[in-house]
N, C-alpha and C positions, 0 to 999 in steps of 0.2 A: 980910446975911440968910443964915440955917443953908441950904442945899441940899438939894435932897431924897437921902435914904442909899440907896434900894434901884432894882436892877437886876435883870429876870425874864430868866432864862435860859428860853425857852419850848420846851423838849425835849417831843417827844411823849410823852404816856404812856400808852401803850398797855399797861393790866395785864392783858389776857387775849387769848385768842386761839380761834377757833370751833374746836369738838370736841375743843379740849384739854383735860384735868382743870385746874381752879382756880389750885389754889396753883402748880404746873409751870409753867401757862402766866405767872404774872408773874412766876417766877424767869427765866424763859427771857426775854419781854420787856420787861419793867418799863424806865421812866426815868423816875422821877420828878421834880417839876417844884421848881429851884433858886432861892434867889435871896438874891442876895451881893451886901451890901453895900458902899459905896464911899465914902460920905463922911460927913458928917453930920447928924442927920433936922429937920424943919422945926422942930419943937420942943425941939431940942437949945438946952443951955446953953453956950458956948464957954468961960463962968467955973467951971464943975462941972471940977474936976478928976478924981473917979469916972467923971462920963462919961466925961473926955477918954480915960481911960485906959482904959473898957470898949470903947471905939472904937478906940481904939490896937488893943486884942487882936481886936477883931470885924475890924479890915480887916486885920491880921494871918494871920487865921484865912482871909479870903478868898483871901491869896495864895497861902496853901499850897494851899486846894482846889483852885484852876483850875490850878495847878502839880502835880495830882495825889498832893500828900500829906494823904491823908483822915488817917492818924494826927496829924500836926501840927496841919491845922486842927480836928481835937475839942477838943485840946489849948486852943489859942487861945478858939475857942469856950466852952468849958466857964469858962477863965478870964474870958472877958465878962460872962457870964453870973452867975458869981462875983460880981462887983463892982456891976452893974446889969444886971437882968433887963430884956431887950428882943425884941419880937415877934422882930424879924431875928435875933439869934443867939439865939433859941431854933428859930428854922427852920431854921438854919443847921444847928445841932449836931444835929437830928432828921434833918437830910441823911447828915454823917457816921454818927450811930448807923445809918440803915439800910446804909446802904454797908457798914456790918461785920457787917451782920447782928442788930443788937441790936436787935431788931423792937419788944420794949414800951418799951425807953431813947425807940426813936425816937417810939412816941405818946404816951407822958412829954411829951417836949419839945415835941413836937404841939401836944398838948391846952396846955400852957401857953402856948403860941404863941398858941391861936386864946384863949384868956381875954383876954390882951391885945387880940391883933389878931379880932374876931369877924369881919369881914367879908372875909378873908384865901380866896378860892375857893381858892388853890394849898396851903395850910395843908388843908382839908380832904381834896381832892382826894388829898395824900401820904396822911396818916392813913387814908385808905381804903386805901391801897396797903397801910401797915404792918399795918391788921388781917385782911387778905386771906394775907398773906405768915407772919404769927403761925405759931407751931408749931401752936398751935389754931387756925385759920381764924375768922374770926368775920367773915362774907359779909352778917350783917343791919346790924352796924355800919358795915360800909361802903356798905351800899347808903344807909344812913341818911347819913354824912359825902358822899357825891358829891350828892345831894339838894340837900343844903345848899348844895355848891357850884356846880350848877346854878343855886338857885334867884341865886345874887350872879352869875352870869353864864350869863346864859340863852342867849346868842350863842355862847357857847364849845364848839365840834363833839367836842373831844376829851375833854371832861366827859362830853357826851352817850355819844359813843361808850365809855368807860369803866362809865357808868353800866348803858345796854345790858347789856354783855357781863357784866357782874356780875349782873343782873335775867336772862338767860339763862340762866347758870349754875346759877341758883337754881330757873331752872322757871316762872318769871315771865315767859310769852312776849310774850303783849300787851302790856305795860308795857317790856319789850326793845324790840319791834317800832316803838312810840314813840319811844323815842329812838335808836334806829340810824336813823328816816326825820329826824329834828331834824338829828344829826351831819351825813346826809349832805345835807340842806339846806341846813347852814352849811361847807359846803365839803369832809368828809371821803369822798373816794369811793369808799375802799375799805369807807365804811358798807354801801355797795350790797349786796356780795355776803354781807352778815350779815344785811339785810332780804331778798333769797330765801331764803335756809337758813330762816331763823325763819320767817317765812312759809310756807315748807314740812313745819315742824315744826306750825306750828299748824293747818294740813291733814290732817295727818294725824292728828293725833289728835282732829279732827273728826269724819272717815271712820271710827276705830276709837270711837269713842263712839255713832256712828250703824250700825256691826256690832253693835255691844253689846247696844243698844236692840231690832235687829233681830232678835237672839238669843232675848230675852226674849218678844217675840211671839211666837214659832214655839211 
């Protein structure tokens, strides 16, 4: 019986950070969330010679990542990919492209990632990363892709916390304030001190709406 091929590397990914400008704050802390293949998937053929040898390249391509050669594993990668198109190296190689910065290669490989795999939370989760980090920002579609991956893992703090900080940024207090109190119920505690700021944020412009109002009476 095939074995199952994938292995989650569960790095934080923390893509923003409170009163930082957007895009700064995920270059500064972004880790987006890996995961590298190891043998081969439940529905693997062991008679497919294409497979054997998209797998040959795809656990090729894992050794050079974890060995820190992102050029080599694209390489590999890209050759998988080549031969038979698989959720995992196309997650794989979306990992290399953003590493080098190739922000739309990497939701390329994304979005064909999640065709395959739709139920993939760490697939969308990145893809928000990549269209946050874009030279053009594009903060609706990733609020949109982390959604998604909430909704396949609703337990998961560091979705929540991602989504947060992204509905924050955007102006979206109420909707932040939700999920920083989710994260930090599911264990993430430095949610706390993003639920006072935003909660103070939405105080305030409470207080300056109820100036406003009081302005207009006078």
């Amino acid at each position: 019986m095939a074995s199952r091929i994938l292995t989650v590397s569960r790095a934080i990914p923390r893509i923003i950070r409170f009163g930082t400008p957007l895009k700064s704050a995920v270059s500064s802390t972004s880790s987006i969330r890996r995961r590298w293949a190891t043998s081969t998937t439940p529905t693997s053929s062991p008679n497919d010679p294409a497979e054997a040898e998209a797998m040959k390249a795809l656990e090729e391509g894992t050794k050079r990542l974890e060995d820190g050669d992102v050029p080599g594993a694209k390489v590999m990668y890209e050759r998988s990919v080549m031969i038979k198109k698989t959720a995992s190296a196309l997650f794989n190689l979306g990992v290399t492209h953003y590493h080098s910065k190739d922000f739309q290669a990497a939701i390329d490989a994304w979005k064909e990632s999640i065709e395959l795999q739709p139920s993939s939370p760490d697939a969308h989760t990145n893809l928000a990363s990549a269209y946050i980090m874009s030279p053009i920002s594009r903060p609706s579609l990733a609020i949109d892709h982390l959604r998604i991956a909430s909704s396949l893992s609703p337990e998961d703090p560091e979705i929540s916390f991602n989504l947060g900080a992204v509905l924050e940024a955007c102006g979206l207090l109420e909707e932040a304030l939700e999920q920083y109190k989710r994260s930090k119920e599911y264990g993430v505690d430095r949610a706390g001190m993003h639920i006072r700021n935003v909660s103070a944020k939405i105080l305030g412009k409470k207080l300056e709406s109820l100036k406003k109002a009081e302005k207009k009476e006078e």
